[in-house]
C-alpha positions in Angstrom: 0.0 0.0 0.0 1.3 3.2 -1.3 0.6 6.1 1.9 1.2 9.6 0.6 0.3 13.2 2.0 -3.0 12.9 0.6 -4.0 9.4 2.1 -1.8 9.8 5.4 -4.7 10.2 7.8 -7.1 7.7 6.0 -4.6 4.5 6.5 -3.3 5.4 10.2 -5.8 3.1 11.4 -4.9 0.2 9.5 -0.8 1.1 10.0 -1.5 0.6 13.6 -4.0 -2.3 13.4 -1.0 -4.0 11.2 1.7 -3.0 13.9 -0.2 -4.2 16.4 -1.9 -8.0 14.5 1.9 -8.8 13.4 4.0 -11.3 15.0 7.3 -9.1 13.6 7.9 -6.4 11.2 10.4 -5.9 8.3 11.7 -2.2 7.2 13.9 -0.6 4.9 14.5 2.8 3.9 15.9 4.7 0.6 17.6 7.6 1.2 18.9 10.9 -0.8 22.6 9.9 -0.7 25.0 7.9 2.0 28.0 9.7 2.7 28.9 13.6 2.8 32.9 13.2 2.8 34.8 10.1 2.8 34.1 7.9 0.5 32.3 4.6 1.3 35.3 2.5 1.6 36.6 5.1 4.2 33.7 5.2 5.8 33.3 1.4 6.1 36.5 0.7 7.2 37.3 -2.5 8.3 39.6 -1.7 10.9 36.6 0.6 13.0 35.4 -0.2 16.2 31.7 0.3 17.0 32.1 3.1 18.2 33.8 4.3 15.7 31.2 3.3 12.7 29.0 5.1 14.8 30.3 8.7 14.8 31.3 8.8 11.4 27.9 7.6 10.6 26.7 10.3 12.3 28.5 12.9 11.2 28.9 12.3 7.3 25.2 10.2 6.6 22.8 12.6 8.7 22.4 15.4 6.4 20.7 12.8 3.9 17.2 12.7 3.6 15.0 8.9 3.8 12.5 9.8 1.2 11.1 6.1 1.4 10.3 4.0 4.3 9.1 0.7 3.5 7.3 -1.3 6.6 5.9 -5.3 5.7 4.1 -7.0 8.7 4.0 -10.8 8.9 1.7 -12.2 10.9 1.8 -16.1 11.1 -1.5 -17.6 10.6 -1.3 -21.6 13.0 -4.5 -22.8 11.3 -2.6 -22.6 7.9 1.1 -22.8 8.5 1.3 -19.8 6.7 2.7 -16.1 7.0 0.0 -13.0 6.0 1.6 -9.8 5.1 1.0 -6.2 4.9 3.3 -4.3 3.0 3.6 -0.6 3.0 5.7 2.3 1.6 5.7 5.6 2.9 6.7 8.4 0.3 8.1 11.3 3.0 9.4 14.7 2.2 9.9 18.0 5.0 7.0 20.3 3.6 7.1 23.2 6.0 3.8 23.5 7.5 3.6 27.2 7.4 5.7 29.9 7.1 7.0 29.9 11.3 7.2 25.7 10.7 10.8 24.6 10.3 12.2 24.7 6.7 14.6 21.6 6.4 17.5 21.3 4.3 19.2 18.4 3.6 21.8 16.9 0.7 21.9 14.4 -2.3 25.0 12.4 -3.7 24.6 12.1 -7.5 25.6 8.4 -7.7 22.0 7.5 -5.2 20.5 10.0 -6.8 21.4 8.9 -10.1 20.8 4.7 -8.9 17.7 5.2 -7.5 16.5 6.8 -10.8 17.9 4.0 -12.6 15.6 1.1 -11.0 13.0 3.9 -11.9 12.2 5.7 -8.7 9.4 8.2 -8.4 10.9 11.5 -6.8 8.0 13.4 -8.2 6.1 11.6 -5.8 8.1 12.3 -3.3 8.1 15.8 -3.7 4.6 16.3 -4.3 3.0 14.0 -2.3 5.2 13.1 0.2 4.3 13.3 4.0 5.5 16.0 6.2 6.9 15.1 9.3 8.2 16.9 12.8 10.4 14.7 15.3 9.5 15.1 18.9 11.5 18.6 19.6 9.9 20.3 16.7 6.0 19.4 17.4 6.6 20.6 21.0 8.0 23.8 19.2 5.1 24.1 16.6 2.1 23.2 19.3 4.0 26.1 21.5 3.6 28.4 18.5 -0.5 27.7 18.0 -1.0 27.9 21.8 0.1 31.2 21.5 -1.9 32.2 18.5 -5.0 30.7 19.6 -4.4 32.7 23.0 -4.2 36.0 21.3 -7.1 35.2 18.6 -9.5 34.5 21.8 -8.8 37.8 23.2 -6.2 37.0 26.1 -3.2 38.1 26.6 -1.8 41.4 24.7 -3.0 41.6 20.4 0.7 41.0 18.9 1.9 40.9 15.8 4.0 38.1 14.0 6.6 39.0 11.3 6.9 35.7 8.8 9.9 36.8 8.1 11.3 37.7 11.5 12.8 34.9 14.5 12.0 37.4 17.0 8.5 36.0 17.8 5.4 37.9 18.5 5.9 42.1 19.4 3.3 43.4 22.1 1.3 46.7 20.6 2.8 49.6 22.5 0.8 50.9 25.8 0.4 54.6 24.3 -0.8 53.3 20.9 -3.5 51.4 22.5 -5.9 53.8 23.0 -6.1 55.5 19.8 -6.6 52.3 18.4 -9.1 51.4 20.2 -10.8 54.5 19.5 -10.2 53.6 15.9 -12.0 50.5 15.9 -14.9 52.0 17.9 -16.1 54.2 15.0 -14.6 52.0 11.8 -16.4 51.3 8.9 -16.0 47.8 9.0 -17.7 47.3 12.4 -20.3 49.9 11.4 -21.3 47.9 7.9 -20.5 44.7 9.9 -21.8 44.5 12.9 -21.6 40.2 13.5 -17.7 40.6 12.4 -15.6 39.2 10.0 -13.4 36.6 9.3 -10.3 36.7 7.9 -7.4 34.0 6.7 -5.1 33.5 4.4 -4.9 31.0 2.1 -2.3 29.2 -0.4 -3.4 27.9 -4.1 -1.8 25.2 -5.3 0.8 26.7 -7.1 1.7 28.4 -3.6 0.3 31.7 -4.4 -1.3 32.9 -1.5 -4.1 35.4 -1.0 -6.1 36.7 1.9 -10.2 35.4 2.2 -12.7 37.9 3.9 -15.5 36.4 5.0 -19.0 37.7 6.6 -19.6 35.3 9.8 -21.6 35.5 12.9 -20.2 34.9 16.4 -20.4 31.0 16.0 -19.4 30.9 13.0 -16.1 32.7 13.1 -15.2 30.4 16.5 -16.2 27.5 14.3 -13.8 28.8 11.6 -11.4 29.3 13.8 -11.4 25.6 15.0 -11.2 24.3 11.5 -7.7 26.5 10.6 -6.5 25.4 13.7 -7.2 21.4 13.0 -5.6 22.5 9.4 -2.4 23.5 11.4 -1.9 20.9 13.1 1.2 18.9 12.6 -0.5 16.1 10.4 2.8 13.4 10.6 5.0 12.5 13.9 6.2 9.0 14.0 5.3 8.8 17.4 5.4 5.8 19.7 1.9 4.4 18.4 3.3 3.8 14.8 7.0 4.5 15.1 7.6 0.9 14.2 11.4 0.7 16.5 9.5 1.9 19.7 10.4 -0.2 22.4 6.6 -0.4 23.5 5.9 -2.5 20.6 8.0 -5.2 22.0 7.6 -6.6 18.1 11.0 -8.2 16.6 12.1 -5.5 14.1 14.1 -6.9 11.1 16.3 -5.2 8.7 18.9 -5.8 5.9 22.3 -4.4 6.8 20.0 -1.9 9.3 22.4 0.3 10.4 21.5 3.2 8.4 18.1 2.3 8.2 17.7 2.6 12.2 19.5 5.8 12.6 18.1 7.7 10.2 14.3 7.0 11.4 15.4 7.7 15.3 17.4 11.1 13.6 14.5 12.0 11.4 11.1 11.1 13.2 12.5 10.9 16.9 14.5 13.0 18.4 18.6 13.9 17.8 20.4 10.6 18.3 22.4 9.9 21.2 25.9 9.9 21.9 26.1 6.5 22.3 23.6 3.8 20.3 23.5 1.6 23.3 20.2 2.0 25.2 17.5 2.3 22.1 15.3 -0.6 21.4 14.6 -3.7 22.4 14.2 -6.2 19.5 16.2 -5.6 16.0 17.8 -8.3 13.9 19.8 -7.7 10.4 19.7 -10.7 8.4 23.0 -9.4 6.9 24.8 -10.4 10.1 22.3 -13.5 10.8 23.8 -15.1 7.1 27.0 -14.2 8.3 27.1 -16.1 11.3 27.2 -19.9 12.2 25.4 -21.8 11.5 24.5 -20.0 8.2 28.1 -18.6 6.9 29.4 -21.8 5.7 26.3 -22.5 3.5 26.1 -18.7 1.9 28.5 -17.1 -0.4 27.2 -14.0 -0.9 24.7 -11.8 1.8 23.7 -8.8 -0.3 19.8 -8.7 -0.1 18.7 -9.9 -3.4 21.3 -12.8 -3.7 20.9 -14.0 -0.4 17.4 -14.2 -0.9 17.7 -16.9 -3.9 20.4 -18.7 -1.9 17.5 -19.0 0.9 15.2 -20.8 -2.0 17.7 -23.6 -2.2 18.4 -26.7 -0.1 19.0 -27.2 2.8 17.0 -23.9 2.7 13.1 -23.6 2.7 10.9 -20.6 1.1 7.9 -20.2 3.4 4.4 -20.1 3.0 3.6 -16.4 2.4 0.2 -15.0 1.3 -0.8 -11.3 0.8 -3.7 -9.8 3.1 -6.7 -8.8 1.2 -6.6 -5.2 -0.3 -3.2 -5.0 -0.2 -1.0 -5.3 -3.4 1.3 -8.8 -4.0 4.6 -8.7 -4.7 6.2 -11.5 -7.0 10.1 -11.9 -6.4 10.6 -13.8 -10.2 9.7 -10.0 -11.2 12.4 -7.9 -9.0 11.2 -4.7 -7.3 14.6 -4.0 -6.0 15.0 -0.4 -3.6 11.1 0.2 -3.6 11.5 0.4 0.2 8.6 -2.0 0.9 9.6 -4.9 -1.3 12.9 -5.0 0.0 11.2 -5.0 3.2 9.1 -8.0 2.2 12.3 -9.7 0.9 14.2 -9.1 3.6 11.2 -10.6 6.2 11.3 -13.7 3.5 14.8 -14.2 4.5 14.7 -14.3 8.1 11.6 -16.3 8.0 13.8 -18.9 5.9 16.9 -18.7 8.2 14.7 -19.1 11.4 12.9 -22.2 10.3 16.2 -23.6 9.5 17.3 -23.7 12.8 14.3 -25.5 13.9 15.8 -28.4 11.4 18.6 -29.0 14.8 16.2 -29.7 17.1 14.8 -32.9 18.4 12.2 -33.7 16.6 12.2 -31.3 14.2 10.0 -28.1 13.9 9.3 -26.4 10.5 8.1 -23.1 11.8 10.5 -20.9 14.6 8.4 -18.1 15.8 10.0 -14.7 16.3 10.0 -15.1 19.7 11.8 -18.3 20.3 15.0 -18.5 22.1 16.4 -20.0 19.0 16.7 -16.3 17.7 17.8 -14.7 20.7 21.6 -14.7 20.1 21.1 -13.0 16.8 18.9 -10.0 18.5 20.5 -6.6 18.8 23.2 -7.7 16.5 23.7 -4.8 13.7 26.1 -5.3 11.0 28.8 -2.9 10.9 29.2 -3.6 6.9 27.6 -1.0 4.5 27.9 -1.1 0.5 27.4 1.3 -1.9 24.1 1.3 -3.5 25.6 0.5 -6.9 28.1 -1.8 -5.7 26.7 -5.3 -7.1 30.0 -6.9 -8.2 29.8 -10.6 -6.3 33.3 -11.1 -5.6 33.7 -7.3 -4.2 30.3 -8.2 -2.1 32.0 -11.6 -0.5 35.4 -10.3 0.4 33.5 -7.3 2.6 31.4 -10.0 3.9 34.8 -12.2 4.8 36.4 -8.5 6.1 33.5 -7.8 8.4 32.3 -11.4 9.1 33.5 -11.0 13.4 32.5 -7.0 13.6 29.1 -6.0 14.7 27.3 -3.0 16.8 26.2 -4.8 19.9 23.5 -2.4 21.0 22.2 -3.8 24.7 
């Protein structure tokens, strides 16, 4: 399911019911560029500690934008032996609200830029249509801001004015000029030919022109107004802790492919400004990059970039589950590749883990061909983030399996 500015608010309900149905969830994101300096080699060295992958991902990778989050939800259906998914993508762009709202910037690198476009990426839909968004600091800032406004458009507190192109914030109306406005308003026209008062707003076209509406409104009617321009101005996207899909209060297994990047830019986006140290977090995340590269999986896969590894997991001793798609929500066929269309790769990615799990049910005695996400089974793969990232256009297989053999031992351990 495709969720845009325009059908944001209309799918919420069935994000969360999702979220909340689904035994564990699947992301991936696609983002406006990777690295602001160093090159990727540099900034993957093999030689970094945690710590260090950390900083440097925060400091050269930030700036980026993720214009495409891609969420699947697999919920495991006993009756059936059989997975039922959800898949959606989220098209995301920082439209200022209004004209005190915070204007973003943010960077590109030509090579994603150019990649993306390639596997024929819509950035006109991102641009258009994409939903705005506010992380925890800003909607505090913005709900300040209307508290205010409403305050002063009910008649308490002093009548201000605010300057859209000044950072000073409201100005009072001098004490001595008071009066003679006052007197001013007391024998005006308008009141005179108006006497149930007026309403006025501005207003924006879609070509962003803007232009000022007078309207003739009774008492009720202007408050009723009022309450309408205010809903308008409300911050319409936060990804709070009710659909943030890493919120620890999920307690839902959150899988990703080589999720590093992925995980930091949705806390450093939608959250808040990400911490010092990436040690305290979340609960529940698991990269399938570092599952395939661990025992007992690393001797029976050659290559672990997403797309390969998931036709390695089609083969013996490997099985492909049982996966159907919920009603109303498009299917996604992986003979026809939808590669970097966030929510594919999120399904692809969920295929994978479902594939590895179940085949460490084949070492127990008897056997069981379905591992849930909660077993214990997965446990020592859980908080486990590979440290190994490639560039996006990178798909040589011998250059993939020597960074896999580089990186094989290093991973973020993040509890």
């Amino acid at each position: 399911m495709e969720v845009t500015r325009t059908n944001f608010k209309d799918s919420l309900n069935t994000v969360y019911s999702a979220i909340e149905e689904a035994d564990f969830l699947a992301i991936d994101g696609e983002f406006s560029g990777i690295s602001d300096g160093p090159n990727v080699s540099a900034l993957t060295n093999g030689l970094d500690t945690p710590e260090e992958r950390y900083m440097k991902l925060k400091k050269h990778s930030m700036d980026f934008l993720l214009f495409q989050f891609g969420l699947c939800t697999f919920t495991y259906d006993q009756a059936e032996s059989k997975y039922v998914i959800k898949t959606f993508n989220f098209y995301i762009f920082p439209k200022p609200f209004n004209r005190t709202s915070p204007d973003t910037k943010f960077i590109c690198q030509s090579s994603s830029i150019d990649f993306l476009a390639s596997q024929g990426f819509d950035f006109n839909k991102v641009f258009r249509h994409g939903i705005p968004y506010l992380n925890q600091e800003e909607e505090v800032q913005l709900r300040e801001q209307y508290e205010e406004r409403r305050s002063q458009s009910n008649g308490s507190g002093n009548p201000s004015y605010i300057s859209p192109n000044s950072n000073k914030g409201p100005g009072s109306i001098p004490e001595e000029h008071r009066e003679y406005i006052g007197r001013v308003d007391n024998v005006g026209l308008i009141s005179y030919r108006f006497p149930k008062g007026l309403h006025v707003e501005t207003l924006e076209t879609e070509k962003k022109e803007r232009y000022i509406q007078i309207s003739k409104v009774d008492d009720e009617e202007r408050k009723r107004r009022e309450r309408q321009k205010q809903e308008r101005e409300q911050v319409t996207f936060r990804w709070d802790s009710s659909l943030f899909p890493l919120s620890p209060t999920q307690g839902k297994l959150v899988v990703g492919h080589n999720m590093l990047l992925d995980v930091m830019h949705t806390i450093h986006q939608f959250y808040c400004v990400l911490p010092e140290y990436f040690l305290y977090c979340f609960l529940r995340l698991l990269d399938t990059k570092l599952m395939a590269t661990t025992q007992p999986f690393k001797e029976l896969i050659n290559i672990t970039s997403l797309a390969e590894l998931q036709k390695q997991l089609k083969e013996s001793p490997f099985k492909s589950p049982k996966v159907v798609t919920a009603e109303g929500f498009p299917s996604y066929d992986t003979a026809q590749e939808q590669l970097h269309e966030a929510g594919y790769d999120a399904y692809i990615t969920g295929l994978c883990f479902i594939s590895m799990a179940n085949y460490l049910g084949t070492f127990l005695t008897p056997p069981r061909a379905h591992i849930p996400s909660q077993s214990k089974l997965i446990q020592p793969f859980v908080n486990n983030i590979s440290m190994c990232y490639y560039i996006l256009y990178n798909t040589h297989p011998t250059a993939q399996y020597f960074n896999v053999i580089l990186y094989t031992v290093q991973h973020i351990i993040l509890q």
